[in-house]
Every structure is written in C-alpha cells, then in structure tokens.
C-alpha positions as CSV (number, residue, x, y, z in Angstrom):
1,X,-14.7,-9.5,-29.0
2,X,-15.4,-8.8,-32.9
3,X,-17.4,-6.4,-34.8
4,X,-20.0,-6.6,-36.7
5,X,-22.0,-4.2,-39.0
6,X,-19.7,-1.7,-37.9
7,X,-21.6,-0.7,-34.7
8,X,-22.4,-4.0,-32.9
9,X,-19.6,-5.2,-30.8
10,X,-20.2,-8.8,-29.6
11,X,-19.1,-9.3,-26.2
12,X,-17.6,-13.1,-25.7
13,X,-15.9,-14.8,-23.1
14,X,-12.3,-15.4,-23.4
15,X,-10.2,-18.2,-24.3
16,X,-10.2,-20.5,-21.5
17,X,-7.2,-23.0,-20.9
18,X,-7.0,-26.6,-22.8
19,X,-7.9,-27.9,-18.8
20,X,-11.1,-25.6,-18.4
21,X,-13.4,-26.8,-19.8
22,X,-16.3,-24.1,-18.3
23,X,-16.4,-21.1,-16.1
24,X,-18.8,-19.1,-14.7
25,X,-20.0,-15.2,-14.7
26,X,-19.8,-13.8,-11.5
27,X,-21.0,-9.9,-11.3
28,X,-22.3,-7.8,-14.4
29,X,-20.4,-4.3,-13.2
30,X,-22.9,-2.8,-16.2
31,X,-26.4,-3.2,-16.6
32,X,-28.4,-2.7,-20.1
33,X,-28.8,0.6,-21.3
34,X,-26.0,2.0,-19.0
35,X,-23.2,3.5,-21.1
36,X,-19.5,1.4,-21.1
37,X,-16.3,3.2,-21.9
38,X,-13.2,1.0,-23.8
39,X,-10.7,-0.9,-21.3
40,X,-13.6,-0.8,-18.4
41,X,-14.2,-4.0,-16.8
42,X,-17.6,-5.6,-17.9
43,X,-18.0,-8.7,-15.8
44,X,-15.4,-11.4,-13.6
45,X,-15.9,-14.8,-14.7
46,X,-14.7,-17.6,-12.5
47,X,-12.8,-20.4,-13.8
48,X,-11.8,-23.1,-11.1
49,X,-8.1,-21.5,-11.1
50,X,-8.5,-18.1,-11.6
51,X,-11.0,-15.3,-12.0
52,X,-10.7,-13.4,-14.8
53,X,-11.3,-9.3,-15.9
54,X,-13.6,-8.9,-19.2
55,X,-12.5,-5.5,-20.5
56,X,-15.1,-2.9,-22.8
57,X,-13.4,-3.4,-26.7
58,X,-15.2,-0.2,-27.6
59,X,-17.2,2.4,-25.8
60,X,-20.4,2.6,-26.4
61,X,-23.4,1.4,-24.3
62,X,-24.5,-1.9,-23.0
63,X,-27.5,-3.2,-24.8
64,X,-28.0,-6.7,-24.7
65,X,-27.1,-8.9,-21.7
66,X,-27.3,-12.1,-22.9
67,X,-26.1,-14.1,-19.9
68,X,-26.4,-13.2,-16.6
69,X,-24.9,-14.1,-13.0
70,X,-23.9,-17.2,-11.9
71,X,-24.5,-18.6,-15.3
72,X,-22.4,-21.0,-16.4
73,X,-19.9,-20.4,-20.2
74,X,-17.7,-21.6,-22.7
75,X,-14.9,-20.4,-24.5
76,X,-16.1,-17.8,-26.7
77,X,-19.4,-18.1,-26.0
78,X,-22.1,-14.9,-26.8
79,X,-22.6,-13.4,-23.7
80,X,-23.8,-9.4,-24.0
81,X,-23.9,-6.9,-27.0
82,X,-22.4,-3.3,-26.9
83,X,-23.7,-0.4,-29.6
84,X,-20.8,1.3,-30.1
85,X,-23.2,4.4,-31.9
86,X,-25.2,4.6,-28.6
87,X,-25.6,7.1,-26.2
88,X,-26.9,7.9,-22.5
89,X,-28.5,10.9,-23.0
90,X,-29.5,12.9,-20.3
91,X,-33.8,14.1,-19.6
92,X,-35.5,16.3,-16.7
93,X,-35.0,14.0,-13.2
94,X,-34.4,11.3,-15.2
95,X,-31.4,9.4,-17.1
96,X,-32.3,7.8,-20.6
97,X,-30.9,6.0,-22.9
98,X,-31.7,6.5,-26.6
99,X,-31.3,3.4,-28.7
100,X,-32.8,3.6,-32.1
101,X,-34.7,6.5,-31.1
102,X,-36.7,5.1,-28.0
103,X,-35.6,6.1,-24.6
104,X,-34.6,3.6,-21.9
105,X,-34.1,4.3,-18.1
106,X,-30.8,2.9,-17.2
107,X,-30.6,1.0,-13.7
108,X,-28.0,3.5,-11.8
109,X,-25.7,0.5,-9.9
110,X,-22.9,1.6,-7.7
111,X,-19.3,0.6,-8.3
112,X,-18.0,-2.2,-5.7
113,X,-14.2,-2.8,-4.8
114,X,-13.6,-6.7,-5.6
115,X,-13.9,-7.8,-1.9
116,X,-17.0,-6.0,-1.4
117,X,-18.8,-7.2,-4.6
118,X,-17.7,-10.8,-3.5
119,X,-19.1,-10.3,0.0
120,X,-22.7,-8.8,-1.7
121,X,-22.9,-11.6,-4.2
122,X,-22.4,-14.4,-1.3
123,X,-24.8,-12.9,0.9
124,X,-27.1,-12.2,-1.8
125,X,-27.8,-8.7,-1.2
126,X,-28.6,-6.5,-4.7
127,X,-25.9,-4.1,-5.2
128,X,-28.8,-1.1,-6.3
129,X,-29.7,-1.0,-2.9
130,X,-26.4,-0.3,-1.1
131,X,-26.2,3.2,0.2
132,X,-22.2,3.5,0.9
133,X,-21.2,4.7,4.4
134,X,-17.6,5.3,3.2
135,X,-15.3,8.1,1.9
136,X,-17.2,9.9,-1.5
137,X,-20.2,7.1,-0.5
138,X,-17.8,4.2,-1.3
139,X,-19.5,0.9,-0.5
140,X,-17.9,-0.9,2.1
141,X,-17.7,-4.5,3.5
142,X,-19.8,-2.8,6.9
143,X,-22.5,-1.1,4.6
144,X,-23.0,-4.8,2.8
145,X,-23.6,-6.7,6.7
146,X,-26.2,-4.1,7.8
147,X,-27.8,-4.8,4.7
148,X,-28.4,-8.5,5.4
149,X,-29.1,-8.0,9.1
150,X,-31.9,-5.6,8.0
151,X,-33.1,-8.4,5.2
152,X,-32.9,-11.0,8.7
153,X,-34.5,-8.8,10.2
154,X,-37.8,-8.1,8.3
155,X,-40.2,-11.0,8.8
156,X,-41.1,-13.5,5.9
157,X,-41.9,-16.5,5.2
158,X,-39.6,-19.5,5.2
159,X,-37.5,-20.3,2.6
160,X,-36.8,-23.8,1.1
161,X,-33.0,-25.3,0.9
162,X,-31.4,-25.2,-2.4
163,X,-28.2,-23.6,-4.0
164,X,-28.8,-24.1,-7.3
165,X,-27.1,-22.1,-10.0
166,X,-24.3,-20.8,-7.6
167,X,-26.6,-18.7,-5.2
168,X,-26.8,-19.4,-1.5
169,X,-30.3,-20.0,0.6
170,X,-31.9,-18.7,3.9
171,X,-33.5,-21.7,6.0
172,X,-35.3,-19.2,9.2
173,X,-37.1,-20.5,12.2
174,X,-40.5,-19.0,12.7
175,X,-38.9,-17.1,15.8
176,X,-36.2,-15.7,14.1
177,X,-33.2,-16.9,15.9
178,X,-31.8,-19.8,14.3
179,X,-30.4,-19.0,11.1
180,X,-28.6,-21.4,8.7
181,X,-27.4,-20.4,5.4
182,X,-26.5,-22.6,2.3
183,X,-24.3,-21.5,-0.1
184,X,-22.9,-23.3,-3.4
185,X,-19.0,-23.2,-3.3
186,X,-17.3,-21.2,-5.7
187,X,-15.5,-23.1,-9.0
188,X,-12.3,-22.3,-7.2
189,X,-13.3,-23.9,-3.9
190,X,-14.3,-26.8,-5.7
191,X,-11.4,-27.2,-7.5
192,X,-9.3,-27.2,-4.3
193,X,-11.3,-29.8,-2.6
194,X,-11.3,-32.0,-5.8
195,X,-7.5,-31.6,-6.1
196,X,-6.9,-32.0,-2.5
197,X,-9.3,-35.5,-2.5
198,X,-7.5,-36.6,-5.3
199,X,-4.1,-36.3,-3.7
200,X,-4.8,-38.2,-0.2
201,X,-6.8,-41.1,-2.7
202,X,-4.2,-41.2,-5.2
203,X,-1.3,-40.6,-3.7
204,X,1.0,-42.0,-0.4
205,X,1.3,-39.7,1.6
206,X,3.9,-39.4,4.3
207,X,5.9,-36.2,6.4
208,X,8.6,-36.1,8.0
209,X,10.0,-33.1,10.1
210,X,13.2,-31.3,11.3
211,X,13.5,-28.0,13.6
212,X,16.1,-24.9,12.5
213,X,17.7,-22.6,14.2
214,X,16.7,-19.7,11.6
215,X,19.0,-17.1,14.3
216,X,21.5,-16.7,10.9
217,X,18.8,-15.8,8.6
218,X,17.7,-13.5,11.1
219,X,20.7,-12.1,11.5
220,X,21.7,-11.6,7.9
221,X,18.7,-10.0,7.3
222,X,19.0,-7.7,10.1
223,X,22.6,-6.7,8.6
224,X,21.5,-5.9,4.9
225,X,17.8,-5.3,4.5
226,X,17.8,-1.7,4.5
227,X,20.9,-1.8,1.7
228,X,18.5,-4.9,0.0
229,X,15.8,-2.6,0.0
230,X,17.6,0.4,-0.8
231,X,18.9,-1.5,-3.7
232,X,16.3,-3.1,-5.1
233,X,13.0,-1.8,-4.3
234,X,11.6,-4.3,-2.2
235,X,11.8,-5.7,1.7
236,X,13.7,-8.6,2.1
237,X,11.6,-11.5,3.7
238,X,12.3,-15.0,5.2
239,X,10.1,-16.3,2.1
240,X,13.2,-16.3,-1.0
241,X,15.4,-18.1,1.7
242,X,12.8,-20.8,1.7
243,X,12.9,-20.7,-1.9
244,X,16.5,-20.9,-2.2
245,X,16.8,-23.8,0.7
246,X,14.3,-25.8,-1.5
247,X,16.2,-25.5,-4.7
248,X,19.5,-26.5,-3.6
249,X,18.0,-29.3,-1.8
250,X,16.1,-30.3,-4.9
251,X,18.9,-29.9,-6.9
252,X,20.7,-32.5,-4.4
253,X,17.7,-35.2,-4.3
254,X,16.2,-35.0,-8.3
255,X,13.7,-37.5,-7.2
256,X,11.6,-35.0,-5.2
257,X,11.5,-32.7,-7.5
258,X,9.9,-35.8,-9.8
259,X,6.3,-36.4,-10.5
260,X,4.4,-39.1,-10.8
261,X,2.4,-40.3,-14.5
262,X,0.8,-44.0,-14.5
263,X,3.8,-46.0,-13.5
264,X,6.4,-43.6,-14.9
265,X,8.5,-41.4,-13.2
266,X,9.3,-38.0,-14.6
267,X,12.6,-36.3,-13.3
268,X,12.1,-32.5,-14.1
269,X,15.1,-30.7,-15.2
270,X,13.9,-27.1,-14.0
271,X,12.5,-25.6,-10.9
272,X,9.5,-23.9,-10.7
273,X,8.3,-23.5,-7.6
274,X,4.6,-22.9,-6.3
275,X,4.1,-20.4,-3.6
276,X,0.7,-21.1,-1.7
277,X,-0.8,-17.5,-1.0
278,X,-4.2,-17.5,0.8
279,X,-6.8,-14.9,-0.4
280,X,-10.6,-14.2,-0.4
281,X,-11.5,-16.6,-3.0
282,X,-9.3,-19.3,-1.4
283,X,-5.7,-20.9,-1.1
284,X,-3.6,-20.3,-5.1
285,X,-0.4,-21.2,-6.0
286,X,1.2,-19.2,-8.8
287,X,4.3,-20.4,-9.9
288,X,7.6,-19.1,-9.6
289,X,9.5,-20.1,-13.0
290,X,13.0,-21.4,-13.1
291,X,13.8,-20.2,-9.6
292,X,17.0,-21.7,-9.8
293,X,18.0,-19.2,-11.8
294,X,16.4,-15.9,-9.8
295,X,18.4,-13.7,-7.2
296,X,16.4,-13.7,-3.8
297,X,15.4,-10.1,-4.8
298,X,13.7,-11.5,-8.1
299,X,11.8,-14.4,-5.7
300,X,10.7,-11.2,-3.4
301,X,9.2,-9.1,-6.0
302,X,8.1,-11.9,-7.8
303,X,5.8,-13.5,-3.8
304,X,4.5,-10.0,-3.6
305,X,3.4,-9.6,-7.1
306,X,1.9,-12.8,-6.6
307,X,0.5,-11.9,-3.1
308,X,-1.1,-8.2,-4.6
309,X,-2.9,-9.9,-7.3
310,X,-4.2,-12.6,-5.6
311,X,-6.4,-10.4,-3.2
312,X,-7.5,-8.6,-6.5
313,X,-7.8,-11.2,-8.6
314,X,-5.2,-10.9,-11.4
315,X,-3.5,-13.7,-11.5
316,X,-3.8,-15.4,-15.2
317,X,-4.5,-19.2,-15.7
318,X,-0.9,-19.9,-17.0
319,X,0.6,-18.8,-13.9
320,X,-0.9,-21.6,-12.1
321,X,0.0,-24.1,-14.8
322,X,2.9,-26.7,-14.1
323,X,5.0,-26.3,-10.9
324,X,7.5,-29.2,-9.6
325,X,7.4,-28.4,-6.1
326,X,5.3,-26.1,-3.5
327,X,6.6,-23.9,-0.8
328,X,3.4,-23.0,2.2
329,X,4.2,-20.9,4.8
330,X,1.9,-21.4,7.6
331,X,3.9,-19.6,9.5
332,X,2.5,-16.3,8.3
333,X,-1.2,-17.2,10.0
334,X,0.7,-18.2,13.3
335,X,0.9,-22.0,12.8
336,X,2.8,-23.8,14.7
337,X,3.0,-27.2,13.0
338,X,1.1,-28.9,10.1
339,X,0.9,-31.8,7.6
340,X,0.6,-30.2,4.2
341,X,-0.7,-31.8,1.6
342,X,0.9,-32.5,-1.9
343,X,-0.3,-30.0,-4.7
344,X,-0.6,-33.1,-7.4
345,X,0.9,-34.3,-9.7
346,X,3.7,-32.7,-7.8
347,X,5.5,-35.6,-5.3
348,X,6.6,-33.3,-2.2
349,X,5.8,-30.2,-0.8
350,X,7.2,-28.1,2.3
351,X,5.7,-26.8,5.0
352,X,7.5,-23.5,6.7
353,X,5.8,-22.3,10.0
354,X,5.7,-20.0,12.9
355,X,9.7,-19.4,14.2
356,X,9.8,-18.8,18.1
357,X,11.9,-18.6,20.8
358,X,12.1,-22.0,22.2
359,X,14.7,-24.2,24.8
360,X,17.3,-25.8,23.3
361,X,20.4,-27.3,23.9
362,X,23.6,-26.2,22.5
363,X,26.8,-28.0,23.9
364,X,25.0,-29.2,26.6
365,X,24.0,-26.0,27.5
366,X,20.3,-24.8,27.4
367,X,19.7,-22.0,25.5
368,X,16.9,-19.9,23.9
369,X,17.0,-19.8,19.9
370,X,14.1,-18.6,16.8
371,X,13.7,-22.4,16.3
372,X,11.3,-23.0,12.8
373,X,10.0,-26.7,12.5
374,X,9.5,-27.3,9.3
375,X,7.7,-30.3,7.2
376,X,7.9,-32.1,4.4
377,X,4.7,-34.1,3.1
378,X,6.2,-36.6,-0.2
379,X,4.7,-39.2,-2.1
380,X,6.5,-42.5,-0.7
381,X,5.4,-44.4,-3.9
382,X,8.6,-42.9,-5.7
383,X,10.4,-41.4,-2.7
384,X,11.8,-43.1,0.5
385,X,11.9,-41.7,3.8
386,X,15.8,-42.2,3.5
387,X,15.7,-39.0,0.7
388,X,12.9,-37.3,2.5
389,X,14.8,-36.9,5.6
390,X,18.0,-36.1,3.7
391,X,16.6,-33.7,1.6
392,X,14.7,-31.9,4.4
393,X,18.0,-31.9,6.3
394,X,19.8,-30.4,3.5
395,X,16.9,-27.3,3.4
396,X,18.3,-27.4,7.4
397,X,21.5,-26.9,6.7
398,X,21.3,-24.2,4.0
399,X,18.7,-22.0,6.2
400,X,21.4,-22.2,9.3
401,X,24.4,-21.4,6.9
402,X,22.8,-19.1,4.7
403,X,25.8,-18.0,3.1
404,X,25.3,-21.3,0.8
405,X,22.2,-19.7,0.0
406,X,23.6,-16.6,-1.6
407,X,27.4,-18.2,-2.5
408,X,24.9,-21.4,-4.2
409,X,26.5,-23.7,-2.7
C-alpha cells in the first residue's frame, strides 16, 4: 500500500512470485463505507499455491472498492481506496458514514471463520443474510447449509449453466428434485490438476513397494514420548521418522534426490523435503528446508506448523517453492495402499500408509506385527528400478532399526 495526499491510502495487491503470474480476490471481509482498523484483514486473494491475507496499512474507512470477488489481479494492481480521515459516525436507528460531509449507510456484514466464508462463497450464499446459530451468533458451517436448502427450496425459474468468473451455477428440474450444481475450480485446484497432468505426460512413472515391521518405531516412541514432549513442547509422531528414513536413504542413492531439466540431470546437494498436508482448499506441500540437518523434534514442530496454517490459510508462496523430494502419508486418512504421484520436477516421491496388524512370518513362525507397506513412485527416465528398490529398502531398514535414525547412521 502507499499514501497519497496524506489521507488516501491506496490499497494494492501484493507482490506475487516470479511463477504467478495472476491471482484472484476471493472475499471482501469490508464493504464501502464500513470503517477498517490497521493490521485487519481486507480481503484473501488466491494465487494457484497459496491464499494470501491483505492486511488494513492504516485505519480509516473503506471507500472505494475498486475490484470485487472473484475478479481476477496483478501484482500491485489498484484494487480498493481507504480515507484514513474518515469516520463511521453513528445516527438515530441507523449507522452512517460521513465522507466529505454526506452521510452513507454502511452494509453491516458479519464476520466468517475461513472455513465458513469458503463454504458461503462456493455455495453462493450472500454473507448479509446469515443469521449465526453459534456461540455470541457466530456463523457456522450448519447456519451456511440451511441457507442454501431454503434458497432450493423457494421456487424459481431455471437457471442456465455457466461458471464464469469463478462462481458456481444451479441447473433445477421443474419438480425440484434433481439438482446439479456447477462450480469453477479454485486457482489452487487447478494448479494441482495441471501439475498432476503434467507429471503422468511428462514423466515415466513407475512404483515399486516394500512392507515394515514399524513394531521398533512403535516401541521407541512408546518409551520416550512423554520425556520428547516434556522436553520439547511437542508430541512425537511416526511423521519425522519418515523424514529421517528418507534422508538417509537419499543421502545413500543421490540420484533420487535428482531432478530432471531437458536432458540434464541435476544432483541436488541439500534436502528439502515436501510434506503433502490435505486441507479445505486442497492437497499443499510446504517444504521442510535442509532436513538433513533438523532433530526429529524440529521436523515435528516444523509438520504441525505446516498442518495449522494450511487449514487457515497461512502458508506463504516461498514455502512451497523448490523441494527435492515429497513425503505423503496416506496413512493418516486410513489408506491402505496407493501409487502416488511425483510432485514435478521432483523424480521420486514416497508413499507412507495405514500400519496394521497383519500375519507374518518370522523364523518360520507366524506371527502378528504393525506391518506399513510403503511406496515409492520415481521417474525411471533417470532412475532404475535396481536404485528404486534399494533405496526404498534402505528407508526399510532405518524405520525397523531406528536407532540409525537418531545415531545417523
């Protein structure tokens, strides 16, 4: 934002990232004429990695809105006007605003949690008509739903297909019953399908998997996770042994921690890892930076950071930048087995899922054990399946001797 005249605060988008070229403006959380206090969120605008917070500069009152929702922007672009000498002033029954001596009813709009204001915005339903149902009459996700069933509900004529310019569309038959309901995917969405395309066309994909006995994990976690936790302020989780397991084995077999550029291989000398989180506005993958060099405590804090600010929306473009190789745990949602796809231009990625108790045999005896089968999805243009199945039996072999985990060996 800058000043000018000394009372006019132009309100601009951000500086985007060198690979974003646009983004777009979600929800206006102020309308013109209502007052705006300094460091209050104006508006999310949704690039196709991330959706960003546009903070007040000053306080003052809102204007001009110069673009609205689901409008698309550009770095720096002009998109709303605050009056830092402003005021809401208050009249009999009424709220006004006074703005060069002329009085202006504000729009009174209530104030939505992130997940709710998402939910409103897909189902089109205007947020100055919510009546909240929850504690202090906080909107909630329930108070949104009824809103749309009574809009179903009351009869009207049909409306055409479309989706243009991000909002969805209501096709109803004449009786009332069959309801379909087009909506325009959100610039993240669309970035993970076109990244996700462009890996399976552009890329030869292949997995191969392995089972482990994660009984020692289990057990050493069992042994010190009150003194982890204790100790460092956060639960200790299967998730940083994954980690770990991944950079050893990395370190081990360069080549999957490579990527691919034309006909060029680059060998990475660093490990930053991408943890795929799943949230509201779709699957992320922040990066965890050098973990080579991180304790498991600083690769638990550093997944739940991640996994807090995805559901609200805080992560920052950089932190999705770069990344030489991605961890997903399926397991988390229950699953069972899977063929994950590589994150590009990144040439392998591991997929960790459900552990259960399962039959195996042990010295020809059969025996029950927390078996995990893991996966490994890699690019066989640069690697063979000879260092694929090495390197995911070296992850094998530090998850069931764990102590190379935390000795680095």
């Amino acid at each position: 934002m800058s000043i000018i005249e000394g009372r006019i605060i132009e309100v601009r988008v951000p500086q985007l990232s060198e690979s974003v070229s646009e983004a777009t403006l979600l929800t206006w959380h102020k309308q013109a004429g209502q007052a705006v206090s300094e460091g209050e969120n104006l508006i999310d605008i949704e690039t196709d990695k991330v959706v960003l917070e546009l903070p007040a500069s000053k306080s003052g009152v809102l204007t001009r809105i110069i673009k609205g929702d689901g409008e698309k922007v550009t770095s720096n672009e002009l998109i709303a006007q605050i009056d830092t000498a402003a005021k809401v002033v208050a009249v009999p029954d009424v709220g006004a605003l006074s703005v060069g001596g002329e009085l202006v009813e504000p729009r009174a709009v209530p104030v939505l949690p992130p997940s709710v204001r998402k939910l409103a915005r897909e189902k089109e339903i205007d947020a100055a008509s919510l009546h909240g149902s929850g504690r202090s009459g906080r909107v909630t996700k329930e108070d949104v739903l009824n809103a749309m069933q009574q809009v179903q509900s009351t009869p009207s004529p049909l409306q055409g297909e479309g989706g243009g310019g991000g909002r969805s569309s209501i096709t109803q038959s004449i009786a009332g019953e069959r309801v379909e309901q087009r909506v325009a995917m959100t610039r993240i969405r669309q970035r993970i399908a076109e990244r996700l395309l462009q890996s399976q066309q552009n890329a030869a994909i292949l997995t191969t998997f392995n089972e482990v006995n994660m009984q020692p994990v289990m057990d050493l976690r069992n042994k010190y996770k009150d003194a982890f936790e204790n100790k460092h302020g956060i639960k200790l989780g299967f998730s940083s042994f994954f980690v770990k397991a991944a950079v050893l084995a990395l370190q081990k077999f360069p080549i999957v921690n490579a990527s691919v550029d034309g006909t060029d291989i680059i060998y990475h000398g660093y490990f930053d890892i991408g943890v795929a989180i799943g949230s509201e506005r779709g699957l992320v993958v922040p990066i965890i930076r050098d973990a080579d060099k991180l304790s498991l405590a600083d690769i638990e804090k550093q997944i739940a950071d991640f996994g807090v600010r995805a559901k609200t929306g805080k992560l920052t473009i950089e932190e999705f930048t770069g990344g030489t190789f991605t961890v997903s745990n399926g397991g988390v949602f229950g699953s069972m087995l899977s063929t994950p796809i590589i994150n590009p231009p990144q040439a392998a990625i591991l997929g960790v899922h459900a552990t259960k108790d399962r039959a195996v045999v042990e010295n020809g005896q059969i025996v029950i054990r927390p078996m995990n089968y893991l996966a490994v999805s890699y690019d066989h243009r640069i690697i063979d399946g000879r260092e694929a199945v090495l390197f995911l039996a070296a992850i094998k072999e530090a998850l069931e001797f764990p102590g190379r985990v935390l000795l680095d060996l």
